[in-house]
C-alpha positions, 0 to 999 in steps of 0.5 A, a space after each residue: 857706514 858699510 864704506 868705512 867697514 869695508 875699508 876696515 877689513 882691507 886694512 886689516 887683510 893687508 896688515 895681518 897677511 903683510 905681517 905674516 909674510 914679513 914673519 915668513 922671510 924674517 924666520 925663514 933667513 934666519 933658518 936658512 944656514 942650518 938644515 933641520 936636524 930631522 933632514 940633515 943627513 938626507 938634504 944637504 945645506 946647498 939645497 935648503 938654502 936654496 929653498 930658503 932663497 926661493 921661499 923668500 924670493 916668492 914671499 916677496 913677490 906675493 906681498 909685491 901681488 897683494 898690494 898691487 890687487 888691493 889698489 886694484 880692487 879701490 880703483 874698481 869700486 870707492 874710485 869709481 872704475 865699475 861705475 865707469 865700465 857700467 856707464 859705458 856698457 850702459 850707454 853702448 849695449 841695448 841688451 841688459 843681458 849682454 850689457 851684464 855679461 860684458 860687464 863681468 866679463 871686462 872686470 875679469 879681463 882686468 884682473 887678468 891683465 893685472 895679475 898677468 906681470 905676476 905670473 910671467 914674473 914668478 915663472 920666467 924670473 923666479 922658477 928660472 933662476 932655480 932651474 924649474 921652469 921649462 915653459 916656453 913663451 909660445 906654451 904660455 900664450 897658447 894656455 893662456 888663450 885656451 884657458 881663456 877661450 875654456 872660460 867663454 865657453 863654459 863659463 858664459 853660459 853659467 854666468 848668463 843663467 845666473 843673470 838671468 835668474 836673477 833678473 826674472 825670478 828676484 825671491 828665488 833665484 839663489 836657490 835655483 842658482 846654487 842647483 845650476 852651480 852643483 851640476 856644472 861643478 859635477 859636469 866639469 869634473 866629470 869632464 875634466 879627464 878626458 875632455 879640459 885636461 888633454 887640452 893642455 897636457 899629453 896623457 899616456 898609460 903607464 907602462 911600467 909593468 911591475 908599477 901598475 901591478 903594485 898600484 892596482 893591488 893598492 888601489 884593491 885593496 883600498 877598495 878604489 875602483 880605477 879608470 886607468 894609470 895615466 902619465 902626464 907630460 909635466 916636465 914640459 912646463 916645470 921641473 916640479 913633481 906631483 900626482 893626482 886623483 881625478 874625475 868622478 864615479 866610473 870616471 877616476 883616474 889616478 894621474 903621474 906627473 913625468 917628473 914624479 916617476 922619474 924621481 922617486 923608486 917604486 916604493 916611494 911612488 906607492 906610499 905618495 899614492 897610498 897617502 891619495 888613497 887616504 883622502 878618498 878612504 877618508 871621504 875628504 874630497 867628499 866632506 869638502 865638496 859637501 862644505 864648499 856647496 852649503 858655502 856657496 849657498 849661504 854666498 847666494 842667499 847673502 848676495 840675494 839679500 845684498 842685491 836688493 840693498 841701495 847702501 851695498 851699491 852706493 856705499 861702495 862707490 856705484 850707484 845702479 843703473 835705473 829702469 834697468 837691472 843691476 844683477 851684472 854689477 850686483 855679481 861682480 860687485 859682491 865677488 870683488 869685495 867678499 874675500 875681504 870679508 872672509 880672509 879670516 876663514 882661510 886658517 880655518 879651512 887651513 886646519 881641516 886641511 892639516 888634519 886630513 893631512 894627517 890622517 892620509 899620512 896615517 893610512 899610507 903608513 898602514 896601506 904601505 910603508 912609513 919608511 917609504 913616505 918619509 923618503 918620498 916626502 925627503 926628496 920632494 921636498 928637495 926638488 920642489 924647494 919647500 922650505 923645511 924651517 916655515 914661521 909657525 903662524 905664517 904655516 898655521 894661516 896659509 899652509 894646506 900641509 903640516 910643517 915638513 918637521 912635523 910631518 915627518 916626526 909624525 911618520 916616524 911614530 907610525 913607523 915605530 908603532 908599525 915596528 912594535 907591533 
């Protein structure tokens, strides 16, 4: 029975996401002649439809990605790949708890390796041929192998504590579990500014005198306590601009993207940052660390339920090990096909996100100028290529952001609004 649910919702998974991008390219081509009128004195039509073709080339290459993983996840569990891997350490490793971190551990190189041709293909192909990647192949193979050997180190002790609570206290564990989980999420972020991020990138102290003047009057008068102004060397990687809040407590920084500063005017760089400032003014980053924790409890408690279910194994196509624990193959088992069991919950959080979207808009609006944002907001969008025409339920499904028309219809009421009053 649970087989034939499981099959049912990677089904429809497939179905609907495929739809949806199909929907994406179909309306996004259809668009690609004729700028927005809302942009069309500022982006000109070369531009969108650039970002026309760039959106379609990537559409076409997710579709290509999730196919490819929907195989990948049937080889794995109804034909028998995680029996094999499990048999195999099974039969090699005496240690269970060994046996169980190689077990994960050889599952997540396998995707890896699986998701490998996609990344080099989006990067090295795709962002190529518009003119935004700037990796080297030897810049990528060394953060591929620092991310990797990151993922050893901080991850294998998490993942070995895990096992083992589940091993030794069965009624238990998830919640003990779900306390090591919040600590090391509040341990990597507090590390991940001066210790995980230099590791890849360069970070210098802005130096633009009458800038840093402007953001630290912003960032007072929002009541947010920095850490330093720092620029990061983005340009090394890609021709794509951003910025950032990171680490937590005493620990925050605000960090620009090379990229960024060259682009936009002081102005605009104040109001993209006076929209940052909204989320922290609004407790965002808070009420969605709050509901990712009670998530992941309820995650732990179901999988403490699932672990102790003989169906949840053999009707997925492994049968666990006897005389010896299956916490290992429990774990992996239950992250491999729990987001085939709650794709649904992707619009949701999609919702939240637009509306914080929003409200953050509204606040940088009040804190800086409207005007500034739209022109910030105008030029990003060029330079990254976003498409300014989505399809409406591809946007609604996927997208963190509002719609570029919508979004920018929204400023200019604020700016209205700023100017009647």
């Amino acid at each position: 029975m649970f087989t034939l649910l499981f099959v049912a919702f990677l089904v429809a998974d497939n179905l609907i996401k495929l739809i949806l991008a199909m929907r994406q390219i179909r309306h996004v081509a259809q668009h690609r002649n004729q700028v927005p009128a809302e942009f069309d004195h500022h982006i000109s039509l070369k531009s969108h439809q650039r970002a026309a073709d760039y959106t379609i080339r990537r559409t076409k290459t997710a579709i290509a990605e999730r196919l490819v993983d929907s195989v990948f996840l049937l080889a794995l569990t109804l034909l028998g790949g995680l029996q094999a891997l499990d048999l195999f350490f099974g039969r090699h490793i005496e240690g269970d708890l060994l046996r169980q971190l190689l077990l994960v551990g050889s599952v997540f190189l396998l995707s890896s390796l699986v998701q490998l041709p996609f990344s080099l293909w989006r990067i090295f192909k795709i962002d190529e041929d518009f003119g935004f990647n700037r990796m080297t192949p030897g810049l990528f193979i060394s953060d591929t192998l620092k991310a990797t050997l990151l993922a050893v180190v901080l991850g294998a002790p998490l993942l070995a504590a895990v096992i083992w609570l589940m091993d030794s206290a069965p009624g238990y564990w998830p919640l003990w579990a779900w306390v090591i989980w919040v600590l090391f999420s509040f341990l990597i972020m507090w590390l991940f500014p001066q210790v995980i991020a230099p590791l890849f990138n360069r970070f210098e102290p802005l130096e633009q005198e009458p800038l840093k003047s402007r953001i630290e009057a912003l960032a007072q008068r929002c009541q947010f306590a920095l850490n330093g102004l720092f620029v990061m060397d983005g340009s090394k990687r890609s021709a794509h601009g951003n910025a950032y809040f990171t680490g937590i407590g005493k620990n925050k920084r605000i960090v620009f993207f090379d990229t960024l500063l060259n682009r936009l005017n002081e102005d605009e760089i104040e109001a993209v940052l006076a929209h940052e400032l909204g989320h922290f003014k609004h407790r965002h980053i808070t009420k969605r660390l709050i509901l990712n924790m009670f998530l992941a409890l309820v995650f732990l408690l179901l999988l403490g339920w699932l672990s102790q279910q003989v169906w949840f194994y053999t009707d997925l196509g492994v049968i666990p090990q006897l005389g010896r624990p299956n916490s290992g193959l429990a774990l992996i088992l239950f992250f491999l096909v729990i987001p085939v069991f709650s794709f649904w919950l992707g619009p949701l959080f999609s919702v939240l996100s637009r509306k914080d979207e929003y409200q953050a808009d509204q606040f940088a609006a009040e804190q800086s100028s409207a005007t500034a944002l739209i022109s910030a907001l105008v030029k990003l969008y060029d330079d990254n290529a976003a498409t300014l025409t989505p399809d409406p339920a591809h946007s609604a499904f996927y997208d963190s952001h509002p719609p570029a028309p919508l979004r920018i219809q929204q400023l200019k009421q604020y700016a209205n609004r700023t100017k009647a009053a």
